[in-house]
N, C-alpha and C positions, 0 to 999 in steps of 0.2 A: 622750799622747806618740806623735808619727808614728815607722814603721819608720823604720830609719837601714841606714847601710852597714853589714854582718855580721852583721843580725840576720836570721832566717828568713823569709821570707813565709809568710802563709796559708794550712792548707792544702786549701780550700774559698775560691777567688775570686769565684765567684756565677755567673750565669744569663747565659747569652748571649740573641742576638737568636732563636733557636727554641728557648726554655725549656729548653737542656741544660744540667746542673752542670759549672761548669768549674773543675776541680782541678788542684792545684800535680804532682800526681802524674800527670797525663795528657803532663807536659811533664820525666818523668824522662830523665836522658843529654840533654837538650838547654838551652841559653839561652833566657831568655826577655826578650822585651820588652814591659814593660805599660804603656802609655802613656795616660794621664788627658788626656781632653782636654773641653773645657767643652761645646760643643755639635754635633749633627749637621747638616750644611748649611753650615755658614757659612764665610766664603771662607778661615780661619786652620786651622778644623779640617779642612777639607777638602783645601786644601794641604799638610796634615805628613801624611791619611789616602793622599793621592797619591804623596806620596816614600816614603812608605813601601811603596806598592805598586810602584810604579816599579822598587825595587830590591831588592821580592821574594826574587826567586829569586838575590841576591849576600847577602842575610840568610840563607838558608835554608843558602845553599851553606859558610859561615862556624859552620853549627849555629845560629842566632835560632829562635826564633817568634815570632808576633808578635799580640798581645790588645791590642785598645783598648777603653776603657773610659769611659763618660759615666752620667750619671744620665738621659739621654733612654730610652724605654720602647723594650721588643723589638721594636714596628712601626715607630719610628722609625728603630732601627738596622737592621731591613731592608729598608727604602726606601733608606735613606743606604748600605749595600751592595752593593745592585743599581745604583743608578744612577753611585756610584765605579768598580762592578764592584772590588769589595772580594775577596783571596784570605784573609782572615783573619777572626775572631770577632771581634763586639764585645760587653762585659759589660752589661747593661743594670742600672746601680748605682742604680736608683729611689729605694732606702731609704736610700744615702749611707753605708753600712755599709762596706763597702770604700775608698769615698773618706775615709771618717773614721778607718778604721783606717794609712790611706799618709799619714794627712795633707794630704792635696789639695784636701781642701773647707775652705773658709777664705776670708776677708776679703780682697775687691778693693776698688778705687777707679777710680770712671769719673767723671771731669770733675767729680771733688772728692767725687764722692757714694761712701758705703761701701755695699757689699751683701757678701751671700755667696754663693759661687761656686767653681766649679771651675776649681784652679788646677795649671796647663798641665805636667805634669810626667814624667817617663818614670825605670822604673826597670828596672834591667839586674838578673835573678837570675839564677846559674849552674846547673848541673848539678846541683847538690846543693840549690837552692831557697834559696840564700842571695845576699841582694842585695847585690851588687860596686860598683855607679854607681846615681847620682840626677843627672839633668840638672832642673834646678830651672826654673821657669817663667822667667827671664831668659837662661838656659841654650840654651832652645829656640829652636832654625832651622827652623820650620814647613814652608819650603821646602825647607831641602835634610837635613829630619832624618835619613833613613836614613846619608848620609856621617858624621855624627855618632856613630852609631853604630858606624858601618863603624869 
């Protein structure tokens, strides 16, 4: 059963892109936005990594942080990083533990065929580590995600 609105997040999120633990506790007194997105590079995830950074510092100034999160490994997340010129972490979710605990890994359909994959989805927790909003993968505006948020 994936987290829902008013339940707690975790409070161990997993490993970013330079092997540091990233916990729910590193983000007390603030919002957080953790945003599941399927791959690094490609022009969807790279668009919602750019609005998001775009409006940075109007996330920051409102109290956000902001963690993205893929099952691509720590060197892929800091290539995709560096070359976004990225101000935030990405969780490098390998083992699918985190995306399986949000719920996010789960059954697509591309041109009829099913796989599984990571599904595009952002979740708003407050101040006290309890999740307020889920923007669902139909939900999301790649391009202008951060006003979404806003």
């Amino acid at each position: 059963m994936a987290l829902q609105v008013g339940d707690k997040a975790p409070a161990v999120l997993g490993t970013d892109q330079n092997g540091n633990e990233i916990k729910l506790a590193d983000f007390a007194g603030k919002k957080l936005v953790l945003y599941f997105y399927p791959k690094d590079n490609t022009p969807g995830c790279t668009a919602q990594a750019c609005s998001l950074r775009d409006n940075y510092a109007d996330l920051k100034k409102v109290g956000y942080e902001v963690i993205g999160v893929s099952i691509d490994s720590a060197s892929s997340h800091q290539k995709f990083i560096s070359k976004q010129n990225l101000p935030f972490n990405l969780i490098a979710d390998t083992d699918k533990k985190l995306s399986e605990l949000f719920g996010t890994w789960g059954e697509k359909s591309l041109y009829g065929k099913k796989y599984m994959g990571m599904l595009r989805t952002t979740f708003i927790i407050d101040e006290t580590g309890t999740i307020t909003r889920i923007m669902l993968p139909k939900e999301v505006n790649t391009k202008n995600h951060a006003q979404q948020i806003l």
